[in-house]
C-alpha positions as CSV (number, residue, x, y, z in Angstrom):
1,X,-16.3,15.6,-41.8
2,X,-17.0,12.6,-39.1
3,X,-20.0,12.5,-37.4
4,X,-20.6,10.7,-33.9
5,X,-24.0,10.5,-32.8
6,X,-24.9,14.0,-34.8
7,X,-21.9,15.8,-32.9
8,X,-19.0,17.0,-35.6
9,X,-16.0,16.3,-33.1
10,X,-13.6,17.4,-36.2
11,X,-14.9,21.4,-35.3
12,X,-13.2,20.6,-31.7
13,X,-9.8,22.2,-31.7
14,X,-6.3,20.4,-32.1
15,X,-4.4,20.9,-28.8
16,X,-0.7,20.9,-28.8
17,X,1.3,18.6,-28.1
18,X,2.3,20.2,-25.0
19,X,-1.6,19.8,-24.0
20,X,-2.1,23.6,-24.8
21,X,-5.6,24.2,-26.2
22,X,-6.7,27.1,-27.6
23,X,-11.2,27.5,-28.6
24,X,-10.8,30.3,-31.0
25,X,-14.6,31.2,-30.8
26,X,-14.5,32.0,-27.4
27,X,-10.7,32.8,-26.9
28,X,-10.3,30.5,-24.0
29,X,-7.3,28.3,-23.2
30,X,-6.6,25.7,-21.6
31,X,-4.2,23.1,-20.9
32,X,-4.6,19.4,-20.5
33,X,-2.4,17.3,-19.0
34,X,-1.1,13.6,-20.1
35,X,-4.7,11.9,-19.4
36,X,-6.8,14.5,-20.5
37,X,-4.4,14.6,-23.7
38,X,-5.1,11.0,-24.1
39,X,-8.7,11.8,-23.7
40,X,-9.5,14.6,-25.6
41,X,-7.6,13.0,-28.8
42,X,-9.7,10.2,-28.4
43,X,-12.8,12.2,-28.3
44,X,-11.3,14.7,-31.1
45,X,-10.7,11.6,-33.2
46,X,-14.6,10.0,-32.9
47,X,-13.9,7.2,-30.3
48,X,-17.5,6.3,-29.3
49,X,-17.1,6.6,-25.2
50,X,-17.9,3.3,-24.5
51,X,-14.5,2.0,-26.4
52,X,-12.3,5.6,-25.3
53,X,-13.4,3.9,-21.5
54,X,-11.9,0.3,-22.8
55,X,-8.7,1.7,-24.3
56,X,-8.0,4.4,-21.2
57,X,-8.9,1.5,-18.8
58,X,-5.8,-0.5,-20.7
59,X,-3.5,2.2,-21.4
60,X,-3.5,3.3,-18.3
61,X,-4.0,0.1,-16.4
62,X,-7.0,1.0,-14.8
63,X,-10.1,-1.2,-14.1
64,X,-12.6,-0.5,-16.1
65,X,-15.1,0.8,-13.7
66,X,-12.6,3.3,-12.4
67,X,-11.9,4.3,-16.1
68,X,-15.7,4.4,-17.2
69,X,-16.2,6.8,-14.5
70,X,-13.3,9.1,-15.0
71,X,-14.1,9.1,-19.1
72,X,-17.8,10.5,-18.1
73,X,-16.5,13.1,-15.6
74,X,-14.0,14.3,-18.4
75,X,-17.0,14.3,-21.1
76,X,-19.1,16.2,-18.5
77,X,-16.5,18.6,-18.7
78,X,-15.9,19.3,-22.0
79,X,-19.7,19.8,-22.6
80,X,-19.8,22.3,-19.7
81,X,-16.5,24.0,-21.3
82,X,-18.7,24.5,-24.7
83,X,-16.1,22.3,-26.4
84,X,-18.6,19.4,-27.3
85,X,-20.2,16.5,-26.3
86,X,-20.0,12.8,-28.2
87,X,-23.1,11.9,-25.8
88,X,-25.6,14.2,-27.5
């Protein structure tokens, strides 16, 4: 099992590849869309944020402050959803 900074990101659900996700502890759903797919893989799969902001910045052709900004307020999210945080 991975580790990023003490988190285990590998306990963080799969979500489909229609974007459904399903948190079996808490029986929540959810659905992402393309970005937050792109996001939450990235996050899923260990990419420190600092280099998920570089490579959503060029995937999606964004400048990178735009990008760092949109990464944190996704992170934010998850760790007020209960569904982890890489930060901590």
């Amino acid at each position: 099992m991975k580790q990023l900074s003490g988190w285990q990101h590998s306990s963080m659900p799969p979500a489909a590849d229609t974007g459904f996700l399903f948190e079996p502890h808490t029986g929540h759903t959810y659905v992402l869309n393309e970005t937050g797919r792109f996001l939450y893989d990235a996050v899923r799969n260990g990419t420190p944020p600092d280099i998920l902001t570089l490579q959503f910045a060029q995937h999606y052709q964004l400048a990178p402050e735009i990008a760092a900004v949109d990464v944190a307020a996704f992170i934010d999210n998850l760790a007020q959803l209960g569904l982890g945080d890489p930060r901590s």
